[in-house]
N, C-alpha and C positions, 0 to 999 in steps of 0.2 A: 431498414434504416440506411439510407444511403450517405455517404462521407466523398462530399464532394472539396476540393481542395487543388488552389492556383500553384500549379508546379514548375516555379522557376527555377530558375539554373542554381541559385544560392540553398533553395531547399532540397532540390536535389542532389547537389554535391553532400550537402550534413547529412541527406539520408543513405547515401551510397558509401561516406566515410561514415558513418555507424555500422556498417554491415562489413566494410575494410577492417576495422577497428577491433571486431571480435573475431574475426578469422585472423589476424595477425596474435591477438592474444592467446587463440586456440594455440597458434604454432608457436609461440613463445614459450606455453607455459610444458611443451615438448623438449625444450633446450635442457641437456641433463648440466650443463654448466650452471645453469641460474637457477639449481635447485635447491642453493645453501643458502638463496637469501628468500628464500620464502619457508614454511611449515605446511606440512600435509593436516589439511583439518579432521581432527579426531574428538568428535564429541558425543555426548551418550543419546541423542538424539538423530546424529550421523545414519542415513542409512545406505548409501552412495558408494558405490565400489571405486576403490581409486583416486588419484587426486583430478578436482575437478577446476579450473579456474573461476574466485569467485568474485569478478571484475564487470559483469555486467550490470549493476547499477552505474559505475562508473562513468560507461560507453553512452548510457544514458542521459546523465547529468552533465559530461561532456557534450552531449548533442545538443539539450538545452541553451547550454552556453555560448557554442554556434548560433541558435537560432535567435538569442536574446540580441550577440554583437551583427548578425545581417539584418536586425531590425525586419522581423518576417511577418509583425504582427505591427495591433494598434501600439504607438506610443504610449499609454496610459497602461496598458497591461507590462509593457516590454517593463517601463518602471518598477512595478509593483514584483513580477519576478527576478529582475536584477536584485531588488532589494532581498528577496527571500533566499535569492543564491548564495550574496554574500554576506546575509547571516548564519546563512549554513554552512562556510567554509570551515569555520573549527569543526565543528560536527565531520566532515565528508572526511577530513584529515584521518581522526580519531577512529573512524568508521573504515580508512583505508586500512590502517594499519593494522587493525583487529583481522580484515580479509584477507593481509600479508601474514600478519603474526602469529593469530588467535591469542594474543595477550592480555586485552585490553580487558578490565573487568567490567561489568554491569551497571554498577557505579558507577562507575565513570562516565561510561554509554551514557547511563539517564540523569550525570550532571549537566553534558554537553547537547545535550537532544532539549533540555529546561534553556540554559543558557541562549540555543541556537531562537529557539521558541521566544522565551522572550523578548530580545532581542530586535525578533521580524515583530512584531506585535505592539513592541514601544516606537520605533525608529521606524516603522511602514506608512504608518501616520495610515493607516486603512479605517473605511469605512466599516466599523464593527454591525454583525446584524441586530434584527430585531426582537428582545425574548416577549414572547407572549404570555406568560404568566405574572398576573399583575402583581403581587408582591415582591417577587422579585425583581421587576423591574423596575418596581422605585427603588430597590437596592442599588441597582446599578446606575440611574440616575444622582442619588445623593452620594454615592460612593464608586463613579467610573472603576478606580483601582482595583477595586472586589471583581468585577466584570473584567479587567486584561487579567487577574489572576487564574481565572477562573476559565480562561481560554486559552492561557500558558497550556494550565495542568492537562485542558482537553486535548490540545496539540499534542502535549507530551505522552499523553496514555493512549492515542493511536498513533502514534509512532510506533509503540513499544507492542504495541498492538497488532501492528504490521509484518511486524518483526514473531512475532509468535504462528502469525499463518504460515511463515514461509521453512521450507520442507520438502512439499513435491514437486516435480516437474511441475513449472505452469503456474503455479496454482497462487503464488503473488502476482503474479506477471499478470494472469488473469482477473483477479482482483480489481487492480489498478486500471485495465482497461475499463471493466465493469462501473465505478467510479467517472471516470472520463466520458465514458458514454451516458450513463445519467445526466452529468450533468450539462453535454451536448443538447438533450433532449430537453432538458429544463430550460437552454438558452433557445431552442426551436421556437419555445413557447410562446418567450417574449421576445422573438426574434433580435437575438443581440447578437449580430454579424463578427463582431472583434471575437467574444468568447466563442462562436461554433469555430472560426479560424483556429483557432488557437488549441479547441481542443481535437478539433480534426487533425494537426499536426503530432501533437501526444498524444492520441490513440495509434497513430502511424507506427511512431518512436515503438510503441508499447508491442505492439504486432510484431515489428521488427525483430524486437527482441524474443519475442515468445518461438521464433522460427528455432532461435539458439538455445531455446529452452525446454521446449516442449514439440515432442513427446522425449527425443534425447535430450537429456541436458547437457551440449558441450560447455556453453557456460552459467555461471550460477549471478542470478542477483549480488549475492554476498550482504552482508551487514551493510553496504554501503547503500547497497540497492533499496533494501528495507527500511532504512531509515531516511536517508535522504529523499528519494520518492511520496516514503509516507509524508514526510516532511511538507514537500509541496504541497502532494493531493490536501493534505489536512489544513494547510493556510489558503490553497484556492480556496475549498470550501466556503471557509468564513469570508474572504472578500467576493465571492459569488453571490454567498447571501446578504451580504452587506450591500452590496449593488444592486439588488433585486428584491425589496422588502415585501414584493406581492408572494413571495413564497416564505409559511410558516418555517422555520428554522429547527421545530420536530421532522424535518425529512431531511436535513444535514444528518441527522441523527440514524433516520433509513436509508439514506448511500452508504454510509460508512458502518453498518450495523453486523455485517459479521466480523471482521476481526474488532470489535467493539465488545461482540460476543463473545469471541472464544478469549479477549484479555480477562473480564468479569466471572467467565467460567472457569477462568486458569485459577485467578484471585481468590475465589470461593473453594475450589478444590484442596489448593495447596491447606489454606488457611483450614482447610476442616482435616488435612492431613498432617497440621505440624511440620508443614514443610516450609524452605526459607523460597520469599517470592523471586529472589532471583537464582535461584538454580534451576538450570534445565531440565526438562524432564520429557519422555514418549509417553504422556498420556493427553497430548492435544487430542483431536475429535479425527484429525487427520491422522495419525500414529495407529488411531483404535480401529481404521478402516485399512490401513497398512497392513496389520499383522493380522489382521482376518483374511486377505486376501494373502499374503504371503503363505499362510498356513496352508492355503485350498491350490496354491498356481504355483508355488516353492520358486518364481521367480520376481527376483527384488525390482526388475524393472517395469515387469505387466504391473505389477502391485502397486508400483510408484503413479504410471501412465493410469489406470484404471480409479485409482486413488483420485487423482484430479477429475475424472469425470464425473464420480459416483458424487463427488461435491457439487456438480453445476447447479442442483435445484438450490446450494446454499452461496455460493458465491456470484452466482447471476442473478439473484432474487431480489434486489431492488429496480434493477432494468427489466425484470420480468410482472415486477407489482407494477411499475409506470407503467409497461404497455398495457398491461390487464384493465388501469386508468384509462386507454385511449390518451396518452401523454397529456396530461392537463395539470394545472394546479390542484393540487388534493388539498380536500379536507381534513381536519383534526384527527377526526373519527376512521378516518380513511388510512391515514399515518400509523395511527397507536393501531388499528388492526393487522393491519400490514406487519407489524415491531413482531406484535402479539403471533401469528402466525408463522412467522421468520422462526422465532424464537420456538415455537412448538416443533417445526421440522429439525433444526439444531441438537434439543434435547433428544427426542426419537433417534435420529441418527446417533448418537453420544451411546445413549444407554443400549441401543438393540445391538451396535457392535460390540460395547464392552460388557454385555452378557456372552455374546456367544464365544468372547475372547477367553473371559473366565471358563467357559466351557470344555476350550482346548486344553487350560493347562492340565 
């Protein structure tokens, strides 16, 4: 799949200051003077030696904002993410400061991640898509409101969703490519020249950053990265498929189906353990492939870097079902087996590490 993209001097400059942007961070977050105004993050899910800077969603969503004010794209897109950025400014704030602080609580998080949500949803005036389920959909005809709620909540639960992948080198960073490249491939389709621009430019962004992330991580997503990105990718979505109604909207559902996965899996686990849904925990799918490997290599960072690979058949698995399609518009049946088979490598993976992990102790 090749990623062809007009490199002018204004896109090149925002991609060269992205790459300035995290090497000056790196050396920033070196300075032992400006170590009192920030906190070493320490949490029971931490598995990272050392303090890591966790600013590169930031460098990322700054780039955007570059690319939105040199107008690098079609007008009619450049609108629709101005708008989404500056519904996300409370959010990115709140999100900064949890990556400065680690103070912010959960709540809080998923008031501002709802508020940012709705907000782009009511005020984007976007072309919502099309659900194919007919009852439902005259729900959504005699009661619109039911339908923006309903797409709040979805925005909101992959966000939060996004936010639970991330952990190992890579392994959001890759994600969010995987996404973007989807849905490149979907605009190949129907050949919509504005979207391949656009998202040829943020797969670039997204590479870029993974150089800083993977297989070392000098810098981290952070909160801001996971939420804010999820943020985007999760409102492209819906104006992708709003613009493009010859694709069923059950494969909005298979681009974004594994951390969709591991929220539902979190939700069900806790809930069958009596545990509160927002406290952290190392029992994601990622953690359970961690300490199997940690136990066998006793080093945290092969285990980290290894950790991400041993996932590619689950985080590249909807760009790997497209290709298996021959990139076309899929059927229904085509969709749900896809879901259905995702889902069965997920679980396999889940349960075959956290037997052998029980094994260890």
């Amino acid at each position: 799949m090749s990623i062809q993209i007009n490199l002018n001097p204004y896109l090149i400059s925002v991609l060269f200051g992205q790459i300035v942007l995290n090497l000056f961070i790196i050396r920033l977050w070196k300075c032992d003077h400006l170590k009192k105004y920030y906190l070493i993050y320490k949490a029971e899910q931490k598995i990272h030696e050392g303090s890591i800077p966790r600013f590169g969603g930031l460098v990322m969503i700054l780039s955007l904002f570059f690319i939105i004010y040199f107008d690098l794209f079609s007008s009619s897109l450049t609108s629709s993410l101005m708008i989404l950025l500056l519904c996300l400014c409370p959010l990115i704030l709140v999100t900064f400061l949890e990556d400065l602080k680690n103070n912010i609580s959960p709540l809080i998080r998923l008031f501002f991640i709802f508020l940012s949500s709705f907000s782009a949803l009511t005020f984007g005036n976007f072309k919502f898509p099309i659900v194919e389920l007919p009852i439902i959909a005259n729900v959504i005809i005699d009661y619109p409101w039911i339908f923006l709620l309903f797409l709040v909540l979805s925005v909101t639960s992959i966000v939060n969703a996004f936010n639970l992948i991330d952990g190992m080198n890579g392994l959001l960073l890759f994600t969010f490519t995987i996404v973007f490249l989807c849905l490149r491939s979907m605009a190949v389709i129907v050949e919509d020249n504005e979207w391949i621009y656009l998202l040829n430019i943020l797969i670039i962004i997204s590479v870029i950053q993974i150089f800083f992330n993977f297989p070392k991580a000098w810098v981290f997503s952070g909160d801001l990265g996971a939420y804010a990105y999820g943020f985007v990718i999760a409102n492209m979505v819906i104006i992708f498929f709003g613009q493009h109604p010859e694709f069923l909207t059950w494969q909005a559902i298979l681009i974004l189906f594994y951390p969709a996965l591991e929220l539902i899996f979190t939700i069900l686990r806790r809930l069958s353990s009596n545990k509160s849904l927002f406290d952290a925990d190392t029992e994601h799918l990622h953690h359970q492939i961690f300490h199997f490997l940690k136990k066998r290599l006793t080093s945290k960072f092969w285990s980290n870097v290894l950790t991400t690979l041993i996932l590619i058949p689950i985080w590249s698995f909807p760009l790997i079902w497209l290709i298996f399609l021959n990139n076309r518009i899929m059927f229904l049946n085509e969709i749900l087996f896809g879901m259905l088979f995702h889902t069965m490598i997920y679980i396999s993976f889940y349960f075959f590490f956290k037997f052998y992990n029980k094994l260890d102790q």
